[in-house]
One Martini backbone bead per residue (centre of mass of N, CA, C, O) as a GRO file, in nm:
protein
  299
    1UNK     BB    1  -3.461  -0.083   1.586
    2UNK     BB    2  -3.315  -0.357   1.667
    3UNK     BB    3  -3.087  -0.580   1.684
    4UNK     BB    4  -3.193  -0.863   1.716
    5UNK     BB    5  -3.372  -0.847   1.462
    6UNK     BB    6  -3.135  -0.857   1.251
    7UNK     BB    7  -3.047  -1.127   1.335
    8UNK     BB    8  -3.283  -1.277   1.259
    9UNK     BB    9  -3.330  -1.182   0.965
   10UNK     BB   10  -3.027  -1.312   0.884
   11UNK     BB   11  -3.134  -1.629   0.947
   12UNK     BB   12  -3.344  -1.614   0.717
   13UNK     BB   13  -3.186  -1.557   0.518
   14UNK     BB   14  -3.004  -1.819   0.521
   15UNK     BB   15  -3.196  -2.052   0.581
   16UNK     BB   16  -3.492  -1.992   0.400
   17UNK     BB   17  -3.666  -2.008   0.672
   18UNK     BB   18  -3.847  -2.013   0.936
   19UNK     BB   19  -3.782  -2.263   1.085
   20UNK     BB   20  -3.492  -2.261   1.117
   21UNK     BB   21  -3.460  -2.028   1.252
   22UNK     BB   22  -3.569  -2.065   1.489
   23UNK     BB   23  -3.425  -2.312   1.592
   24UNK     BB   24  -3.157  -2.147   1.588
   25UNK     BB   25  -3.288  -1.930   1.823
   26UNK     BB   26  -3.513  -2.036   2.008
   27UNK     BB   27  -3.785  -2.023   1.884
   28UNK     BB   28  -4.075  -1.960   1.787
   29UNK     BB   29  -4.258  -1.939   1.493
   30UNK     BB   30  -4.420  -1.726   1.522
   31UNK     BB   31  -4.255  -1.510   1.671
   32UNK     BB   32  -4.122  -1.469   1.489
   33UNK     BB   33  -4.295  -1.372   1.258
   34UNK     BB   34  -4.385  -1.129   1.403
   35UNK     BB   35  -4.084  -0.975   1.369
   36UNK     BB   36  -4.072  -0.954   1.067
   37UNK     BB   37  -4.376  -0.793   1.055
   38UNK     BB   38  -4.257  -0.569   1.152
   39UNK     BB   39  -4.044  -0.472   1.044
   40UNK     BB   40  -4.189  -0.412   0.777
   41UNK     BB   41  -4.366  -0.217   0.875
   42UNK     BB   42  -4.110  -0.014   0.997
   43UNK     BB   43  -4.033   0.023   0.672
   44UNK     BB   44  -4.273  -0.036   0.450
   45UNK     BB   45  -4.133  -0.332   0.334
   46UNK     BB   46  -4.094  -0.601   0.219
   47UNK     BB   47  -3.863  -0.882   0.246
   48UNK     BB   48  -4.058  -1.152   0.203
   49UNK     BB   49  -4.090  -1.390   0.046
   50UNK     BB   50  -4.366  -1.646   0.042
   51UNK     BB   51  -4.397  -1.982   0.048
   52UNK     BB   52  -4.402  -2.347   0.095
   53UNK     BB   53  -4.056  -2.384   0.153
   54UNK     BB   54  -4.026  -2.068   0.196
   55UNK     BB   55  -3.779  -1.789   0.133
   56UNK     BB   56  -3.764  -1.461  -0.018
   57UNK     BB   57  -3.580  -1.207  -0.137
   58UNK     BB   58  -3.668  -0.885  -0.208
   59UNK     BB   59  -3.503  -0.625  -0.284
   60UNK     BB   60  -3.538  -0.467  -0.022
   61UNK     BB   61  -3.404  -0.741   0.128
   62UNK     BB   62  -3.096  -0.744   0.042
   63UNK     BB   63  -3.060  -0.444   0.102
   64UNK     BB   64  -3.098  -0.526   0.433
   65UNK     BB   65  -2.906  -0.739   0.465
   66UNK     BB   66  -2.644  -0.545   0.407
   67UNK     BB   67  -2.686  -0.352   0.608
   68UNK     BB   68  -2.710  -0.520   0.850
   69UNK     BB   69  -2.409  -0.666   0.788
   70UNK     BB   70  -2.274  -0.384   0.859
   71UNK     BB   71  -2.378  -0.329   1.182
   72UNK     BB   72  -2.320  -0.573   1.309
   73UNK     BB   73  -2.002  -0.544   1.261
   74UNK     BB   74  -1.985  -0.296   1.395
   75UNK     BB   75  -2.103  -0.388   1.694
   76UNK     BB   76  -1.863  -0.629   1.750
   77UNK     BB   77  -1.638  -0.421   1.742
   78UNK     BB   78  -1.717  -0.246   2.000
   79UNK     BB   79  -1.739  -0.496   2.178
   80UNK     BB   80  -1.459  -0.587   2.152
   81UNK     BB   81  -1.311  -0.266   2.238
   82UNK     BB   82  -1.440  -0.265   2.508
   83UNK     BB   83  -1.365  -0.545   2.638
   84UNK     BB   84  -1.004  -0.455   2.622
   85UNK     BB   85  -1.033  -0.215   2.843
   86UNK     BB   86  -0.796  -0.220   3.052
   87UNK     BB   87  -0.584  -0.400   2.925
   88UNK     BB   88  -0.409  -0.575   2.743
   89UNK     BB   89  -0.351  -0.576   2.396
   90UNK     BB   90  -0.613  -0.593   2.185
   91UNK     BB   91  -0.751  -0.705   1.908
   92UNK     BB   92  -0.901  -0.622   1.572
   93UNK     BB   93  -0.732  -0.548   1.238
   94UNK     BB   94  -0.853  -0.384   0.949
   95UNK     BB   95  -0.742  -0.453   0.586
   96UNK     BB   96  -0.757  -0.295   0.294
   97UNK     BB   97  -0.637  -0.422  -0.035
   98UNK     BB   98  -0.470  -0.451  -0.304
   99UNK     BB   99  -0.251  -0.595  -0.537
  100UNK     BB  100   0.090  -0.570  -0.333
  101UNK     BB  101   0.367  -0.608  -0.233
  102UNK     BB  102   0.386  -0.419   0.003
  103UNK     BB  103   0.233  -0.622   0.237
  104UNK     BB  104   0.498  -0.670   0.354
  105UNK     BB  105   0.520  -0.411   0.536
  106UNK     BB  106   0.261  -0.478   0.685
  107UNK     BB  107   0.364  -0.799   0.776
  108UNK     BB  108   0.597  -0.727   0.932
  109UNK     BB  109   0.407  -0.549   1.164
  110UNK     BB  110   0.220  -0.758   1.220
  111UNK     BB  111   0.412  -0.965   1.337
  112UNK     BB  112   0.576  -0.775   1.563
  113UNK     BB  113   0.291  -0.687   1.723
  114UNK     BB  114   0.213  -0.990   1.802
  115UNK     BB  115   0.453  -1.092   1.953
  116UNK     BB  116   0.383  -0.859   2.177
  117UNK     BB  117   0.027  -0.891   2.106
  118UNK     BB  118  -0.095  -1.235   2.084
  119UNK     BB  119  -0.452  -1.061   2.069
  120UNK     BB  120  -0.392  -1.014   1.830
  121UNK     BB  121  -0.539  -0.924   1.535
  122UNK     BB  122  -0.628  -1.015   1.149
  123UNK     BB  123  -0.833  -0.846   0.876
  124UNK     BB  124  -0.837  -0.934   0.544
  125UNK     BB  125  -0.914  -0.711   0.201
  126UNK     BB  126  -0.951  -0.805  -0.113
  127UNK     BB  127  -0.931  -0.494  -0.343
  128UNK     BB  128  -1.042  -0.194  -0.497
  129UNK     BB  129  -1.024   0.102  -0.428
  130UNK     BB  130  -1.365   0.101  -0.413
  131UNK     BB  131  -1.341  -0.079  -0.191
  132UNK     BB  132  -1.205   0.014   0.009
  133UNK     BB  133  -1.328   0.307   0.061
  134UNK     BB  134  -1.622   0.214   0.124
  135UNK     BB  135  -1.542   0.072   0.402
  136UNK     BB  136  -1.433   0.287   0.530
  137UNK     BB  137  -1.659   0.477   0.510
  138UNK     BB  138  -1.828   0.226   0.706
  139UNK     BB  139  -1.635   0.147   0.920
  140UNK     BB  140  -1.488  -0.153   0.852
  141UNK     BB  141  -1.208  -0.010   0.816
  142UNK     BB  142  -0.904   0.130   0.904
  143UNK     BB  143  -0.718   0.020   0.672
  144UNK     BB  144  -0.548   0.143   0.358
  145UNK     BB  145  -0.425   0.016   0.047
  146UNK     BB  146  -0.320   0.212  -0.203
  147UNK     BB  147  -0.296   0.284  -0.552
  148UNK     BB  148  -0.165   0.471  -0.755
  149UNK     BB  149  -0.440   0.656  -0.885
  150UNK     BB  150  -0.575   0.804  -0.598
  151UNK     BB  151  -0.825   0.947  -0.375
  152UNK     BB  152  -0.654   1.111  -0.059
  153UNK     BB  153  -0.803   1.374   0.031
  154UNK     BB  154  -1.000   1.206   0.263
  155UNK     BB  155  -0.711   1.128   0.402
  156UNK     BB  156  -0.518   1.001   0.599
  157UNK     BB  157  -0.159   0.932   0.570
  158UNK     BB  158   0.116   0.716   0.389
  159UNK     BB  159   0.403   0.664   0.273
  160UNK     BB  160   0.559   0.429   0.108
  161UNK     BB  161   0.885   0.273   0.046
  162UNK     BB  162   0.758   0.228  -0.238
  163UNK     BB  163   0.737   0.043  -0.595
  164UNK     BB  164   0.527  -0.038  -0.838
  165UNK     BB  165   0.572  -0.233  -1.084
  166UNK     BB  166   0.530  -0.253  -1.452
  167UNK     BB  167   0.372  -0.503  -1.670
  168UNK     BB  168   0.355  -0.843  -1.826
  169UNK     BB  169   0.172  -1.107  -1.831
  170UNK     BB  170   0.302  -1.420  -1.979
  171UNK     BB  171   0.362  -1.649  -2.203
  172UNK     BB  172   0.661  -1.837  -2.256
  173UNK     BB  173   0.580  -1.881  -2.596
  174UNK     BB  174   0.577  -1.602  -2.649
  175UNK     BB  175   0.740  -1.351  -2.876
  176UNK     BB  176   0.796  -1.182  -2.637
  177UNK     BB  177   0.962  -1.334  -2.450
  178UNK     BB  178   1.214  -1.255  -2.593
  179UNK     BB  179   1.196  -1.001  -2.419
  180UNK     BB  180   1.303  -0.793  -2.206
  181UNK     BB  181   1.097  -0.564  -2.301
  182UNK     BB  182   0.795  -0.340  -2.339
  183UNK     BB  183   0.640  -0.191  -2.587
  184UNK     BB  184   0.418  -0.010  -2.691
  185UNK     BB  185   0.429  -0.147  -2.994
  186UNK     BB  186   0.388  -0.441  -2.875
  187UNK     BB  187   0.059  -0.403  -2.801
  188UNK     BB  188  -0.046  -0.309  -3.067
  189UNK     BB  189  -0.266  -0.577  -3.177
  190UNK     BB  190  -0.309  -0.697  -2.885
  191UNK     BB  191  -0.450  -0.883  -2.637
  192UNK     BB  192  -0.580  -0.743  -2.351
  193UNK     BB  193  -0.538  -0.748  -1.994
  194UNK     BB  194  -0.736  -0.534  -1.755
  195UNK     BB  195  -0.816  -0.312  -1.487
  196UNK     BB  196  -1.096  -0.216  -1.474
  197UNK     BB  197  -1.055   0.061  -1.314
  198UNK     BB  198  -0.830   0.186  -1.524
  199UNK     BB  199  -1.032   0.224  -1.729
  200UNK     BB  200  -1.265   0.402  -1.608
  201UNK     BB  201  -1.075   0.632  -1.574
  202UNK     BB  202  -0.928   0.695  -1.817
  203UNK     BB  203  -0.698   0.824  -1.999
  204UNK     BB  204  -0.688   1.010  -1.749
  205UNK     BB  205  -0.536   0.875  -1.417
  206UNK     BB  206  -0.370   0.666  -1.553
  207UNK     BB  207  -0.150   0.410  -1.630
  208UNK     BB  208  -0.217   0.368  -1.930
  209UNK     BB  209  -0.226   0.686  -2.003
  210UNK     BB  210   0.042   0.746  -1.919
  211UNK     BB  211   0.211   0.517  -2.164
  212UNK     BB  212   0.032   0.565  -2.400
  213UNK     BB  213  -0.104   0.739  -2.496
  214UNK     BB  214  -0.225   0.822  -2.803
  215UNK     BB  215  -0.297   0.497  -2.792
  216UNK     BB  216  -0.516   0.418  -2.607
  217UNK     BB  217  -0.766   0.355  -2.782
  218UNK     BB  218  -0.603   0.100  -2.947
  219UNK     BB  219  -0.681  -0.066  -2.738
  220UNK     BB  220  -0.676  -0.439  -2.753
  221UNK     BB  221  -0.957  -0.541  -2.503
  222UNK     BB  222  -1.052  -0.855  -2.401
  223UNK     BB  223  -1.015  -0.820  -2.076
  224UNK     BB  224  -1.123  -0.781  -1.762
  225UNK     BB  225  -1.006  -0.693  -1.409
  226UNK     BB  226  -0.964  -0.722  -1.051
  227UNK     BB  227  -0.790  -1.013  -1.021
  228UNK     BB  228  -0.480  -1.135  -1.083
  229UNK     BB  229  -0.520  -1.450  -1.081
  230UNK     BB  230  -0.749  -1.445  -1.331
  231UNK     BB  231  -0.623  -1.389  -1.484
  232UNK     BB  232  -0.388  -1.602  -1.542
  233UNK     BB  233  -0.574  -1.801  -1.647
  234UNK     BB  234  -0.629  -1.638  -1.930
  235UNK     BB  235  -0.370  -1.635  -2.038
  236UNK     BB  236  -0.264  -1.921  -2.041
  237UNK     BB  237  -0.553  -1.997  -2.262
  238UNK     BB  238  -0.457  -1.752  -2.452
  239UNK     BB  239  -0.601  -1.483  -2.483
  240UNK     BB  240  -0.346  -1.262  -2.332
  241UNK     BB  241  -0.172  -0.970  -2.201
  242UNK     BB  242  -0.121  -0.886  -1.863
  243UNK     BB  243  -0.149  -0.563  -1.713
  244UNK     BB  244   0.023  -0.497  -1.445
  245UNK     BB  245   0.228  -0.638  -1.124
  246UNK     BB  246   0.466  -0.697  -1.009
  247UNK     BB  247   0.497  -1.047  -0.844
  248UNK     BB  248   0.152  -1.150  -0.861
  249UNK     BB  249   0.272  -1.396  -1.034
  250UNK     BB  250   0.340  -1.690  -1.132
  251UNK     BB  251   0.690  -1.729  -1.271
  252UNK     BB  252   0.812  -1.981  -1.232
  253UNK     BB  253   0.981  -2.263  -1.366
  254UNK     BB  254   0.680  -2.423  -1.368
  255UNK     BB  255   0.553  -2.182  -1.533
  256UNK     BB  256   0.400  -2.057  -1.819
  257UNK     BB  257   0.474  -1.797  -1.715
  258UNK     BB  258   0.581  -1.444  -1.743
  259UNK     BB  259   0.770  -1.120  -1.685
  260UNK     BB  260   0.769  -0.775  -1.817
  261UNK     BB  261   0.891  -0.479  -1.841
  262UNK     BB  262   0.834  -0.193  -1.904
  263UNK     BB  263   0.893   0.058  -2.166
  264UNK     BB  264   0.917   0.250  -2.024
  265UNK     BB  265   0.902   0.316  -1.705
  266UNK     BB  266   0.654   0.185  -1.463
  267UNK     BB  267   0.498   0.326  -1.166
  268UNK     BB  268   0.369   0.302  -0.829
  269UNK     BB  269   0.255   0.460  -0.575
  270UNK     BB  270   0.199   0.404  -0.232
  271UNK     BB  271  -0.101   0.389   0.026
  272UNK     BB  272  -0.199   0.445   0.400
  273UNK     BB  273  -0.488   0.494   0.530
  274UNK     BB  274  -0.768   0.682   0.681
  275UNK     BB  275  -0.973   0.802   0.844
  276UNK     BB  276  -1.036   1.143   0.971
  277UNK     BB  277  -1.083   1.123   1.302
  278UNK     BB  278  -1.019   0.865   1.385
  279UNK     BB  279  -1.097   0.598   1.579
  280UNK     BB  280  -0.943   0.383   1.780
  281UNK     BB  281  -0.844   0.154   1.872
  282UNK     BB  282  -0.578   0.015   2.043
  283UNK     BB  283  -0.449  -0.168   1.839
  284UNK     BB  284  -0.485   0.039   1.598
  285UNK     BB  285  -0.294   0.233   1.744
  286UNK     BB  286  -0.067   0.085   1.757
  287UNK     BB  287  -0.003   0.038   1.461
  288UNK     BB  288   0.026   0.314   1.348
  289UNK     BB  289   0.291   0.391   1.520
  290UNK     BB  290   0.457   0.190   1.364
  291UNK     BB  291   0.422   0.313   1.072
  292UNK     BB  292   0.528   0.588   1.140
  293UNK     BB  293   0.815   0.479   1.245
  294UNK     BB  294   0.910   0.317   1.018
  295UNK     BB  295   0.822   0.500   0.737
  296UNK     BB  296   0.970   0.804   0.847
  297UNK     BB  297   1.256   0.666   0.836
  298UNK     BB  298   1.201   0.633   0.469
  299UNK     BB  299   1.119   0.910   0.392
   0.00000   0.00000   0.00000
């Protein structure tokens, strides 16, 4: 399997037919057409329906058109990596992690990597933790930053110097927003938006069972979220109440939502993983060393 002929692929799928794809490649229609049908015996199984005005993937076609677009990745990267070698530090950083404060520590050390390294570059993903560590495990990310609980046996890490709070992000005329904080009780018999990772972590594990603790069953669950903004837009149209992470919701004087914190207070601490073993780019290990540097001093 040719590295070329996966670009033709997803050339082919991105198109959707075979005409515009050869244009774009600079092929003969046929010469491509008979590259995706090699390709398809050399795997075994069709990868396009074929159309009277195009083509469509089926299924065993998504799944390699995801492969094929995670290898290409990795290919363009290494070959990104391998072109900068032996000049000033330069090339590309990918970086990726949840909803929290904390970016803030990474942004400020890739600022001034940046500043001394004008040809690095930075590029960020943003997931939940099992989002993060599938890309990691798949060499497509350097760094991730991880919320616990979170399982981070299988990488070298570093503990940032940090605790996100936990609290409720609420409309500003809900009957909470008159309390300085929430408690447990307050929360039992309300619509909540939650976390989707951290329920499906169950009871143990996880920072609402860490809380709730024998109320956990009782919470009465409206939506649940990857990403805190479409929560909040949940909770304006009045859904319920969004337990959270300070910070990450706009609850300014124009905002119609308010942010209260836990009582008794919830926090979580956070790392910054990498695979163990990782080969790093010139770039990518410069960035390292800033924050083992950086970390170490207020760890």
């Amino acid at each position: 399997m040719e590295i070329r002929v996966l670009r033709y692929f997803l050339a082919v799928a991105r198109e959707g037919n075979i005409a515009g794809a050869a244009a774009f490649l600079h092929l003969t229609q046929p010469t491509l057409s008979r590259q995706i049908r090699d390709l398809e015996e050399e795997l075994g199984h069709a990868l396009l329906v074929r159309k009277s005005h195009g083509v469509a993937l089926t299924a065993e076609g998504m799944l390699f058109r995801r492969r094929a677009e995670e290898i290409l990745s990795m290919v363009d990267r290494t070959e990104a990596e391998f072109a900068c070698m032996g000049e000033a530090v330069r090339g590309d950083i990918y970086i990726g992690g949840g909803e929290t404060q904390a970016v803030r520590l990474i942004a400020d050390i890739a600022r001034e990597v940046r500043a001394r390294h004008p040809r690095v570059r930075y590029h960020l993903f943003s997931g939940n933790a099992e989002d993060v560590t599938e890309r990691l495990d798949k060499g497509l990310l350097d760094f991730g930053i991880l919320i616990q609980p979170a399982d981070i046996s299988k990488y070298d890490y570093l503990n940032l110097p940090v605790k996100d709070r936990w609290g409720v992000v609420m409309r500003k005329d809900s009957p909470l927003a008159r309390k300085e904080s929430v408690r447990r009780g307050d929360l039992l018999g309300v619509p909540l938006i939650c976390s989707r990772q951290a329920l499906l972590q169950g009871r143990t594990g996880n920072k609402y069972g860490e809380w709730f603790g024998d109320d956990f069953e009782k919470m009465e669950v409206a939506a649940t979220f990857n990403l805190v903004y479409n929560a909040c837009r949940m909770v304006e149209a009045g859904m319920g109440y969004a337990l959270t992470i300070d910070g990450l919701a706009d609850t300014g004087e124009d905002s119609p939502l308010c942010f209260r914190p836990l009582a008794p207070a919830l926090g979580s601490e956070l790392n910054v993983v990498w695979k163990k073993y990782q080969v790093f780019s010139p770039a990518a290990r410069l960035f390292l060393r800033e924050m083992q540097s950086r970390f170490a001093e207020k760890a």
